[in-house]
N, C-alpha and C positions, 0 to 999 in steps of 0.2 A: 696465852693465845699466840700463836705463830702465826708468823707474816711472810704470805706470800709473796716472793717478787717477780713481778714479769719484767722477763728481759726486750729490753726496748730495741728495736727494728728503725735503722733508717732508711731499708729498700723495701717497695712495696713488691710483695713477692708476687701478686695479678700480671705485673707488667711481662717476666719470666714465663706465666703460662701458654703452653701455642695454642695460638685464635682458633679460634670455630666459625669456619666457613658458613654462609649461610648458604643453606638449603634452596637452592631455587624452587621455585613452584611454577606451573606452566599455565596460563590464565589464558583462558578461553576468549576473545575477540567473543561478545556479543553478538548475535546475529542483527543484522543492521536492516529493522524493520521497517525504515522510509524506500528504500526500494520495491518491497514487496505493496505498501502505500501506495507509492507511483504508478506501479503495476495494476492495480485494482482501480486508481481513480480514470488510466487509460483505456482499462477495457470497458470503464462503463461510459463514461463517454465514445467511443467508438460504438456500442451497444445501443446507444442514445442517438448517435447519427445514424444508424444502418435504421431503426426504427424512424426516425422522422422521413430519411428517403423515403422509404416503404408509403410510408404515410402518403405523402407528395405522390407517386407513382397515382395509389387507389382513388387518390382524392380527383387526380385527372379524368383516369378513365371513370369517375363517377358522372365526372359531368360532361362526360361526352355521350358515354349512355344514357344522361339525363336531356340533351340535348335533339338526341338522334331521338327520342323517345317523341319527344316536342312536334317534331319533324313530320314523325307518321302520323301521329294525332291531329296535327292539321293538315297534312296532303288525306287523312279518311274526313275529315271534313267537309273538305273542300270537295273529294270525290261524292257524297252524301248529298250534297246541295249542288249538285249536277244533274 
């Protein structure tokens, strides 16, 4: 049987190899979805207040039509029992 001999190395020969840069890769910023958030929770509240004004508006002239209403039902009354 023959014997192999390996010849023994005191440099490691990796340290000699030239590095390999690494590759950059270019990572995409996430689109930053609490703005868009903001955005929607502002428009529904503005939405919420243009509808409660609206509200407030009709609800006045309700009762002033309702009041004026009042008004001629008792001046024809009043004219009836004359």
């Amino acid at each position: 049987m023959k014997q192999v001999y390996i010849k023994p190395s005191l440099v490691d020969h990796a340290l000699f190899r030239p590095k390999v840069k690494p590759i950059k890769i270019k990572v995409e910023e996430p689109i930053n979805i609490s703005f868009y958030v903001n955005l929607l929770g502002i428009c529904i509240i503005v939405i919420v207040i243009l509808y409660m004004y609206n509200r407030k508006n009709e609800k006045e002239e309700q009762k002033s039509l309702e009041r004026h209403k009042i008004i001629e039902l008792n001046e024809y009354i009043k004219s009836m029992t004359l």
